[in-house]
C-alpha positions as CSV (number, residue, x, y, z in Angstrom):
1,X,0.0,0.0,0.0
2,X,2.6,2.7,0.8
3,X,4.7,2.4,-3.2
4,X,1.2,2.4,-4.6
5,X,0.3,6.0,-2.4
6,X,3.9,6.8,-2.6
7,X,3.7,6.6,-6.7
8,X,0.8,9.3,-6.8
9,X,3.3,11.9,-6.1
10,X,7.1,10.8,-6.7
11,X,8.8,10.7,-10.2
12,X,11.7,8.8,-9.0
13,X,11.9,6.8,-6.0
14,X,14.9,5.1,-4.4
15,X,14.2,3.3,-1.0
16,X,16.9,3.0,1.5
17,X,17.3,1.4,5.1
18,X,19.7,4.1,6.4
19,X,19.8,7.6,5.9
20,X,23.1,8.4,6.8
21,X,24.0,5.8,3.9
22,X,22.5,8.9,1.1
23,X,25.5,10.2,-0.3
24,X,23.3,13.5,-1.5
25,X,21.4,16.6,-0.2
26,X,18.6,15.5,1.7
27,X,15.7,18.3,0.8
28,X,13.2,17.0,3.1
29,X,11.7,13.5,4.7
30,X,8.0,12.9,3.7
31,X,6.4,10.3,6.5
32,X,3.9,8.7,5.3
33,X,0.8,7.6,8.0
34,X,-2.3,5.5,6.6
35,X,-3.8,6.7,10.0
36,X,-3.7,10.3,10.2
37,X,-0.7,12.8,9.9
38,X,-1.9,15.5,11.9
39,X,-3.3,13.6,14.5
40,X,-0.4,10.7,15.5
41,X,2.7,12.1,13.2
42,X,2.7,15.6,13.8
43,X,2.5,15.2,17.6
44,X,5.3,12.5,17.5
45,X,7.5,14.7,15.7
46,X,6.8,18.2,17.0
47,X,10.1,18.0,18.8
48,X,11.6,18.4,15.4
49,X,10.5,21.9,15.6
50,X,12.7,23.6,16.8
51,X,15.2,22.8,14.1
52,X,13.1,21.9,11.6
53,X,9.9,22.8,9.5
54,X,7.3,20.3,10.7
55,X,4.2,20.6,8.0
56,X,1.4,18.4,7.5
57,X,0.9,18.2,3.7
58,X,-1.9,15.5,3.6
59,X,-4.0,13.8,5.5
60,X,-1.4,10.6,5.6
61,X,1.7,13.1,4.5
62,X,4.1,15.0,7.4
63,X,7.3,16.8,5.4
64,X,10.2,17.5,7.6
65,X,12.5,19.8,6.1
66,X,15.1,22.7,6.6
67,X,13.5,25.8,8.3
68,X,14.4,27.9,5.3
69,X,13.0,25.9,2.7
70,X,10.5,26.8,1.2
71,X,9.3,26.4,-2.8
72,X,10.2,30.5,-3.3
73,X,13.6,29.5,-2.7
74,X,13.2,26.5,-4.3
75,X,12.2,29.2,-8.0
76,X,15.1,30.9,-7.0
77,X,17.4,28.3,-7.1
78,X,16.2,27.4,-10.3
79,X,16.3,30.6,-12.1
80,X,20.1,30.9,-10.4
81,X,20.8,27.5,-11.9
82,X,19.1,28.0,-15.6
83,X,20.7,31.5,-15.7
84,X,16.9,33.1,-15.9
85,X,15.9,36.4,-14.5
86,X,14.0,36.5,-11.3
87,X,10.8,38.5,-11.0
């Protein structure tokens, strides 16, 4: 059940058992709960807070990310990247 919810909204997938073993930027963590994200997940990982944005995105999606991130940034850094003029 989770690679078939997991499919609605990832291109390209790669499924590890460590973290630490991702040789890459790691933009965010997506947790997936078939219960309900705002009610168990968020709660269980409020204490990311104070380092981290905490956002429920779904009703089984919680993103953990860097407090800065944000999908302006995100535009930004592609414009940077393509050589295109920001608005």
């Amino acid at each position: 059940p989770f690679l078939a919810e997991v499919d609605k909204y990832y291109h390209r997938l790669e499924i590890v058992e460590d973290l630490d073993a991702v040789e890459d930027d790691i933009l965010k963590v997506a947790i997936s709960d078939f219960e309900s994200s705002e009610e168990i997940s968020a709660p269980a990982y409020a204490h990311f807070r104070d380092t981290h944005q905490v956002v429920v995105s779904g009703q089984h999606w919680l993103d953990v990310m860097d407090p800065h991130a944000n999908k302006g940034s995100g535009i930004r850094h592609i414009q940077q990247a393509l050589g295109s003029p920001s608005a």
